[in-house]
C-alpha positions, 0 to 999 in steps of 0.5 A: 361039935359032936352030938353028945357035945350038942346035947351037954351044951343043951342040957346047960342052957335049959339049965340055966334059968337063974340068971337075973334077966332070965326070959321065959319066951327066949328059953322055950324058943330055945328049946324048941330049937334045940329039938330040932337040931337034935332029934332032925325033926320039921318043928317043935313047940311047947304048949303051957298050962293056963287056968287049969286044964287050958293050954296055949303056945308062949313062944313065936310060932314058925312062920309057916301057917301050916304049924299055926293051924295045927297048934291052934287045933292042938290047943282044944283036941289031940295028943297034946292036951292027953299028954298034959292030962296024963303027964305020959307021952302020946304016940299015935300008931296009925291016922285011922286011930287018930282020926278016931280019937281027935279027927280035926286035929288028924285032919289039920296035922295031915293038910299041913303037911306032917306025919302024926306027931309024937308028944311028951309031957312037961312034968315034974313028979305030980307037976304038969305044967304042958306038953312039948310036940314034935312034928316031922314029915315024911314017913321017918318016925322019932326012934325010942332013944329020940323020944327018951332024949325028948322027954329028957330034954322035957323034964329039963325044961320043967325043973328049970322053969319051977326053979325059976318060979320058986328061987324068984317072987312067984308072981313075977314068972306067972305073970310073964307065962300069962302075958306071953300070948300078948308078947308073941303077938307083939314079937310076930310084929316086929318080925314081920317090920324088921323083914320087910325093912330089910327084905329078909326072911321071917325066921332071920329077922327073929334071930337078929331080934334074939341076939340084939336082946340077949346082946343088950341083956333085955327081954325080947318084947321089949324088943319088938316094941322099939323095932315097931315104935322106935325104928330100930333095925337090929344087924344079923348076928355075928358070923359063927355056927349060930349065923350059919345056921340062919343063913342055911335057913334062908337058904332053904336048906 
């Protein structure tokens, strides 16, 4: 598949947010997903708005503590929170500047092992409703057309996700937003049963959970809580581009 091919593809998922048992936590994780893919960079993840100016992370983090330390410091100080504020992107030059501004987050980002991260702005016209960040390391930085694509990929994610609350009762997606934390929790867990159960890594246990939802047509934390109460095992997905790409992942490579 060619990147132009890659990124229609993307562009019709973040698109499809109507569909009937539509997951808020399956499409951010998606997206993030996709960023990665798309823009070669370490990770990504989406912070949402909550009870005014508070941000905090909805969909499962990576297994790597490195990046549950720097969101967690993302969510009280750094670009993330000045990106949402201001609904512009957040490009820091230089860790001497960043250090000034935001010196837990400058200091966090830097012992886990990333360069300073670029972060867009989720918005729609005066809508902001978070930030997406993008986290590389080595000394390679996103390019401008990566953080137009990025910002692109934003807005789509944005539009998508107001349609969702608009076209559906309004109560109903707030409340899955406000209850993500709680089924992040609840998904880590079944991530942790599922990979000791079958001595796989973290990140291929989730996608066996992804795929046995989306297969069954069900929410995800639903889920995680047969694995954590029922014993349910899900299998690997089918062979195919997707399982390529765990296995490589497995792999380490």
């Amino acid at each position: 598949m060619s990147r132009e091919q890659h990124i229609a593809r993307t562009f019709v998922e973040l698109a499809d947010t109507l569909v009937e048992d539509f997951d808020v936590i399956d499409f951010l994780q998606q997206m993030t997903v996709r960023c990665q893919e798309l823009l070669d960079i370490t990770d990504a993840a989406v912070l949402l708005a909550h009870s005014g100016t508070r941000l905090y992370s909805p969909a499962p983090c990576d297994p790597a503590p490195g990046l549950q330390r720097v969101l967690e410091v993302a969510l009280d100080e750094g670009p993330a929170l000045e990106a949402y504020r201001t609904a512009r992107s957040i490009v820091p030059e230089n860790a001497a500047d960043a250090a000034a501004r935001w010196p837990r987050f400058t200091e966090q980002v830097l012992q886990s092992g990333y360069a300073l991260p670029s972060v867009v702005p989720m918005r729609l016209r005066k809508d902001s409703i978070g930030c997406l960040i993008l986290l590389h390391t080595g000394e390679r930085s996103l390019t401008v057309d990566d953080l137009s694509l990025a910002q692109t990929l934003a807005d789509a994610a944005t539009i998508g996700l107001l349609h969702a609350r608009t076209l559906r009762q309004q109560e109903t997606v707030n409340t899955q937003l406000h209850t993500a934390l709680h089924s992040r929790i609840l998904i880590e867990q079944a991530k942790g049963i599922l990979a000791a159960r079958r001595n796989i890594p973290l990140n291929q246990a989730f996608e066996a959970i992804r795929y046995y939802a989306r297969h069954h047509r069900t929410l995800l934390s639903k889920v995680a809580q047969e694995v954590i109460d029922g014993g349910l095992v899900p299998p690997d997905p089918p062979a195919g581009p997707r399982g390529q790409s765990v296995r490589r992942k497995a792999a380490g490579e």
